[in-house]
ROTIMAR-615254 format. One record per residue (C-alpha): x, y, z; residue in one letter. Coordinates in steps of 0.001 Angstrom, whole numbers, plus 524288, in hexadecimal, padded with zeros to 5 digits. Layout:
N
XYZA ...
! end
This chain:
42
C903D6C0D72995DX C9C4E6B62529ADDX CA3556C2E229787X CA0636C96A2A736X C9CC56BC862AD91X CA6506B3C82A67DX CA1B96A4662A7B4X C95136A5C92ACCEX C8B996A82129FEDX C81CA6B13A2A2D7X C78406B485298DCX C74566C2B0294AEX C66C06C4BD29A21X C5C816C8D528E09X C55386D5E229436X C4B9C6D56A288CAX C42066D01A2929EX C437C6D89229E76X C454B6E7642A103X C4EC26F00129C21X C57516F0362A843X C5A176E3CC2A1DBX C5E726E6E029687X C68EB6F07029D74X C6DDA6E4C32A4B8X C70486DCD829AD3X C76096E9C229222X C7EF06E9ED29E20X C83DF6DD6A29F80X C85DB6DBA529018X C8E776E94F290B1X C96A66E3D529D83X C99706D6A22955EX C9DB26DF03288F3X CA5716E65128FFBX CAB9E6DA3E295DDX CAFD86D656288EFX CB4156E32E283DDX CBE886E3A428F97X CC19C6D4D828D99X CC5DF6D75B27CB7X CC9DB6E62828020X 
! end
């Protein structure tokens, strides 16, 4: 996630656990950070 909040090490929750709206959160916020790097190497 240092890839959309550069510095401040925020893990990538595990939605195993919880309900699937979870899952789509952290689907989200995995796609947002690869797209971060995609633009960054493009």
């Amino acid at each position: 996630m240092n890839e959309l909040y550069p510095g401040t090490h925020q893990d990538v929750p595990d939605p195993y656990y919880g309900a699937e709206p979870g899952y789509h959160d952290v689907y989200d916020m995995i796609e947002r950070a690869c797209e971060r790097i995609v633009e960054r190497y493009r």
